[in-house]
N, C-alpha and C positions, 0 to 999 in steps of 0.2 A: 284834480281828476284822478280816481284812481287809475295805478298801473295796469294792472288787467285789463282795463278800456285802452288804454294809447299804446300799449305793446303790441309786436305782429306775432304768432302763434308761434310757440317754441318749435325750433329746428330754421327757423328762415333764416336767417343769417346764416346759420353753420351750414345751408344747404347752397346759398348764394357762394360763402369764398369755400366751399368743400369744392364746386363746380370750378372756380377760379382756378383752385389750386392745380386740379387734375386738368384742366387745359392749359393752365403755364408752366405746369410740367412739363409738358410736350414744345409750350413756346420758350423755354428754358435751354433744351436743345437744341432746338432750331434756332437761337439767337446766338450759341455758339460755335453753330455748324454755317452760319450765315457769315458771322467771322471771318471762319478759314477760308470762304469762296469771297468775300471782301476782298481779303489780302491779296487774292490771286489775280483778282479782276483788276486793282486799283494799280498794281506793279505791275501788272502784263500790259493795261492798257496805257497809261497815263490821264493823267487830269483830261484830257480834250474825246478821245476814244471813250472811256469811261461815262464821262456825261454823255457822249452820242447813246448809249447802252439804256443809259439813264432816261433820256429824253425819249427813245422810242417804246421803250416799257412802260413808262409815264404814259403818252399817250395814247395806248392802248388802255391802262386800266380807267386810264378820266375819262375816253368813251365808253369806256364798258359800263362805269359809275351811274353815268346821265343816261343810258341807254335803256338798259338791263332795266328787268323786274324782277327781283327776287321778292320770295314768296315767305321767305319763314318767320317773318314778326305776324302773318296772316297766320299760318300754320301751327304757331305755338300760341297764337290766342285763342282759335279758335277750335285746333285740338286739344288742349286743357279743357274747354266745356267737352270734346266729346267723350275723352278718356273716363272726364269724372262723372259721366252719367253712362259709361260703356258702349256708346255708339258707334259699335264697329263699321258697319256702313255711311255712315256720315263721317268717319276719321278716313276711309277709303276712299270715297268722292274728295276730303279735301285734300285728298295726297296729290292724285290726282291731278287736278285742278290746279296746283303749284306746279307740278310739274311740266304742264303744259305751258302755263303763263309765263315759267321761268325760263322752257329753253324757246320757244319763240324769242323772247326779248335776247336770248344768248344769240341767235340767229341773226338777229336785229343788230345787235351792238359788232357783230364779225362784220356784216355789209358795212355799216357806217365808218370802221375802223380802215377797209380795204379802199373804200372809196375817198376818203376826207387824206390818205396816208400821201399820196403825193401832192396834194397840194400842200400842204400843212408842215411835211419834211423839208422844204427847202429853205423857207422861213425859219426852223430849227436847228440848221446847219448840219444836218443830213449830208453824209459824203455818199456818194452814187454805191456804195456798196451797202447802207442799211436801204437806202431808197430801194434798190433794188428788193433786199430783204422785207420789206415791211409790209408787204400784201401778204405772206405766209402769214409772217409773223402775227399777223391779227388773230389768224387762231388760236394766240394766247388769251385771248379775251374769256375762253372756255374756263380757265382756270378759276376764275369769278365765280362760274354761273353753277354752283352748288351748294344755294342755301336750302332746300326743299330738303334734301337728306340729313343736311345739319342742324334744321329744324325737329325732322323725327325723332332724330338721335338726341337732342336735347329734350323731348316730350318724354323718351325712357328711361332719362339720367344716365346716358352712354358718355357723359364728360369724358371720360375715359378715352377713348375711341377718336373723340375730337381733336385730343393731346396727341394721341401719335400721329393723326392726320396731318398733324403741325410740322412735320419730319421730313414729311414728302419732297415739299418742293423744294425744300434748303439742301437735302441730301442728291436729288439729281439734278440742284445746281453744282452743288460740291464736285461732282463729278463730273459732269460734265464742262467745267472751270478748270481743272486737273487738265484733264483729255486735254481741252483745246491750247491750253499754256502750254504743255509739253508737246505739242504737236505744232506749234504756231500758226495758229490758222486766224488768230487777231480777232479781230471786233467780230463777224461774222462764226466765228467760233462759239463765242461767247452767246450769243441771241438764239442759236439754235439749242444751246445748255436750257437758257431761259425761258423758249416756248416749248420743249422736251419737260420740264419742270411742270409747267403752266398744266400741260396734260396731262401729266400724272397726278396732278392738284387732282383734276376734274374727276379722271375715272376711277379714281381710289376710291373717293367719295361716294361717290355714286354706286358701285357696289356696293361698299360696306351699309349703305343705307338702306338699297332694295334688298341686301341681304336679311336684315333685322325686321324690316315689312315684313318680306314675305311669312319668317318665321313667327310674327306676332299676327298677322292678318290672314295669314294662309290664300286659300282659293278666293276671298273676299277682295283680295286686293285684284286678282287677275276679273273679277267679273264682280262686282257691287252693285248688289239690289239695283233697280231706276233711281234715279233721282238727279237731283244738282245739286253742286256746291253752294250755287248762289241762291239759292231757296233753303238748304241747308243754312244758312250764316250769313241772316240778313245784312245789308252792308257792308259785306266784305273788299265791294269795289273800291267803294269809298274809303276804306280802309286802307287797300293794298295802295292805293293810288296817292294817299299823303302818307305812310308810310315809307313808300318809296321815296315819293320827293323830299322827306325828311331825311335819310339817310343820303339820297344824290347833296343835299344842300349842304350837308354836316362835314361831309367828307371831299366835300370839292376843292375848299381852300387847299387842302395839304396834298390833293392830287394835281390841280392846276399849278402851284405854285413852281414845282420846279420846271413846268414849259415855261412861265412867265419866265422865269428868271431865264432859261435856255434863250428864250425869245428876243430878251433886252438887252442879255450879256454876254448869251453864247454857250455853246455847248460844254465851254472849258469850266465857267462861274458854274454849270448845272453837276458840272462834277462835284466840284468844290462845295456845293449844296447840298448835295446828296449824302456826302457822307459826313456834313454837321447834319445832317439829320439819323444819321445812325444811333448817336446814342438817346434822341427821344424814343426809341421803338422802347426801350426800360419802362416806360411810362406809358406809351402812348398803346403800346398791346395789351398789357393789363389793362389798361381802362376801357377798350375797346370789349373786350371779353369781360370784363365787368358787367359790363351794360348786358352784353348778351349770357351770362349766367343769369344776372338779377332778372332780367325782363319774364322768365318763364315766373319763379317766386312771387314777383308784385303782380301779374295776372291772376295765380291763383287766388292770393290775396282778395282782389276784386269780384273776382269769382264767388269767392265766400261771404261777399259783402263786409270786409275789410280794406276796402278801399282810401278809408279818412282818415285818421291819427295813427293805426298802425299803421300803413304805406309809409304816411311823414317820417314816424318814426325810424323805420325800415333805410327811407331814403338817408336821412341825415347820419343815423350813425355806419351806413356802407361807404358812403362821401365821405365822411371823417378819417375813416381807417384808411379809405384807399389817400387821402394827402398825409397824413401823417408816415404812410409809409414811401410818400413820394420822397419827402425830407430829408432823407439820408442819400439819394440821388441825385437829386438838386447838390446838395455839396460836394459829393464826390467829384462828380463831374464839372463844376466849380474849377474845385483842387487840381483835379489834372487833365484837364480836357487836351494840353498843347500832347502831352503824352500817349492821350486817346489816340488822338490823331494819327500823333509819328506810327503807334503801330499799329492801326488797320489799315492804314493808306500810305505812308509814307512820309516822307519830308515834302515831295511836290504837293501836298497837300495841304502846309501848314497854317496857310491861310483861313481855312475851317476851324482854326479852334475858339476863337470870339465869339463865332454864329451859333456853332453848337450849343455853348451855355445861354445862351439868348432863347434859344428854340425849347431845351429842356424845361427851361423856366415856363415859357407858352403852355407845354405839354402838363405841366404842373395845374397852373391855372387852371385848363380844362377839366380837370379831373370833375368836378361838380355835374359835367354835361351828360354822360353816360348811365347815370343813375336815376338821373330828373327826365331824359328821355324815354327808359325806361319805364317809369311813372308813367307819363304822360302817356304814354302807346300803352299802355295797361288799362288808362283809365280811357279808355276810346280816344285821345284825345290827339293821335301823331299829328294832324294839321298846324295843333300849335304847336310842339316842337319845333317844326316845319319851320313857323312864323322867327322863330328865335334866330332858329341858325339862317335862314333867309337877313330878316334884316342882320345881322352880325355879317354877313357874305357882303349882302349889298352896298353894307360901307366900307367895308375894309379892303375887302377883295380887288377894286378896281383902281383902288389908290397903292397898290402894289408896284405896278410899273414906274409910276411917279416917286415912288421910295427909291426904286433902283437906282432911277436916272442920278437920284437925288445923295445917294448914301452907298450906292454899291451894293455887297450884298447883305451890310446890316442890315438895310431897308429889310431887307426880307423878318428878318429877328423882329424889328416897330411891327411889322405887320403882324404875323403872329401873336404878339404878346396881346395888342387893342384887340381882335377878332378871339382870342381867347377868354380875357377880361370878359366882352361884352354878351356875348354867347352866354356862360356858365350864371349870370348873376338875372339873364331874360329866364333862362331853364329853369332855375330854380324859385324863379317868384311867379313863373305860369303854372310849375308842379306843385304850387303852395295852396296857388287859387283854385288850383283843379281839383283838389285832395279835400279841400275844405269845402266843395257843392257834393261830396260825395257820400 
């Protein structure tokens, strides 16, 4: 077959990791500014305070996860049709219209966090001082609930913009992890650092996005011809709605996992978890922002009726580069994990350096999932994504507990590695099947 037919139109790739690079630039500083508030958190508290910290953040964000409806795999498919025909009024209703569905569900996921938080804390091992904390503290859930502007902002190619948003919440944890260490005000210290964070996550965002609206949409966005989104961009329920549940399904395992492990072993093992999972974020945020660069490019793609052998091609060689550059990772972290450890956490942590390299490995495997979901929600198709990381959850996920009892906290490392495995090899042979009706 000639190349000209199976290639995707020059710039796509360079436009995919140009976007990469300029939001992991910004997760670049934020993972060494996450560091410094690490070290502060893990020495000030101890392994046992620490996973308390752990476990009620955790909990908040796996409600927010399953709760929430974020809107912008809606908003960047469905404003690429209207950007590339210029419909300013119909890019207006769909802003719109994310906005709403998005902070309802933020609404939605605060009630369910405040209400579900005492029963659910004591079973966690919750000492009466986060219980107390943890009806506030739900208003960290906000932090989440701003993908509508980060959607716009990636419909402009404001990559940029996204990078420094990345700064936010790690630098007034940083500070607020300083304050409360030198102040000693302990675990409760710390949780107010971390939902002070969460909200400056929210409302950053959210300017900086109605900012760029307003100036690209002007008076249009304040008042938009009549009309609907949903008569605008037929199917967009159906859309947002296994979209959604494909991202709740994908991302559940690694949100639930440290309650589970809190749950079986206790808030001291969720510490000890936590921070063998420090060094996947090397991997595991790049690939997460893989996905969401690529996703805007393979839309267009589809768009243009490139949807068949350039997408494949598109997909396979982003999937390639992004594990080829896992592999210098993977061994690094190998080599020195017990060192990792010693210095963002300390020696009471040393029990974390087996897990870690177990979990990077996971995070490796994964890498295939991000690009092939991207596909798939490109090609209409998020339901099956959905399908993939559903069953990969449904088997792996509830033999968890049974790992722990059974192995401690490698169990947790078996688990990971099979739900990683089986996930990326479903992804990739339903984004094979989808690319080829197309």
């Amino acid at each position: 077959m000639d190349d000209t037919v199976i290639k995707p139109p020059p710039g796509t790739l360079r436009r995919i990791f140009g976007g990469l690079g300029l939001v992991l630039g910004g997760k670049a500083g934020a993972g060494l500014i996450s560091l410094a508030y690490l070290v502060i958190a893990t020495r000030t508290l101890g392994p046992h305070d620490y996973g308390v910290l752990v476990l009620i953040h955790g909990y908040v964000t796996t409600v927010v996860g399953i709760v929430e409806c974020p809107a912008w795999q809606a908003i960047v498919r469905y404003g690429a049709e209207a950007r590339r025909d210029d419909a300013r009024h119909r890019m207006v209703r769909l802003l719109r219209f994310g906005t709403g569905v998005e902070l309802l569900g933020g609404l939605a996921a605060i009630l369910a966090a405040a209400l579900c938080a005492p029963i659910v804390g004591p079973r966690l091992g919750w000492p009466e001082t986060a219980l107390a904390f943890a009806l506030p503290y739900s208003l960290a859930v906000l932090g989440s609930v701003r993908s509508t502007p980060a959607a716009y902002l990636q419909l402009i190619n404001r990559f940029d913009l996204l990078g420094l948003h990345n700064l936010v919440q790690p630098l007034v944890r940083l500070a607020g992890a300083g304050l409360a260490a030198w102040a000693g005000w302990g675990l409760k210290g710390f949780l107010v650092a971390w939902l002070l964070a969460a909200l400056a996550e929210f409302i950053s965002l959210w300017a900086v996005g109605l900012w760029f609206a307003h100036r690209d949409l002007g008076r249009d966005l304040r008042r938009p011809e009549p009309g609907s989104a949903v008569a605008d961009n037929p199917g967009i329920w159906r859309f947002l709605v296994a979209s959604n549940a494909d991202v709740t399904l994908s991302e559940l395992a690694g949100r639930a996992a440290p309650l589970i492990v809190g749950w079986v072993l206790g808030p001291a093992a969720a510490g000890l978890f936590s921070v063998a999972q420090r060094a996947t974020v090397l991997i595991a945020q790049p690939a997460q922002i893989l996905g969401n660069t690529a996703y805007p490019e393979l839309a267009r793609l589809v768009a243009a009726g490139q949807g068949g052998a350039p997408l494949r091609h598109t997909v396979l060689r982003v999937t390639g580069i992004a594990l080829a550059a896992a592999l210098p990772i993977i061994a690094l972290v190998w080599l020195i994990a017990p060192h990792i450890i010693g210095l963002i956490a300390g020696p009471d942590f040393a029990g974390a350096a087996g897990l870690m390299v177990v979990l990077v490995l996971a995070r490796a495997l994964a890498l295939a999932g991000p690009p092939a979901t991207a596909a798939l929600t490109a090609l209409g198709r998020p339901g099956w994504s959905m399908s993939a990381n559903l069953t990969a959850g449904l088997i792996f996920l509830p033999i968890l507990p049974v790992l722990l009892q059974r192995y401690g906290l490698d169990g947790a490392g078996i688990q990971a590695v099979g739900q990683a495995v089986t996930a990326s090899l479903l992804l990739m042979v339903l984004a094979w099947k989808r690319s080829a009706q197309a």
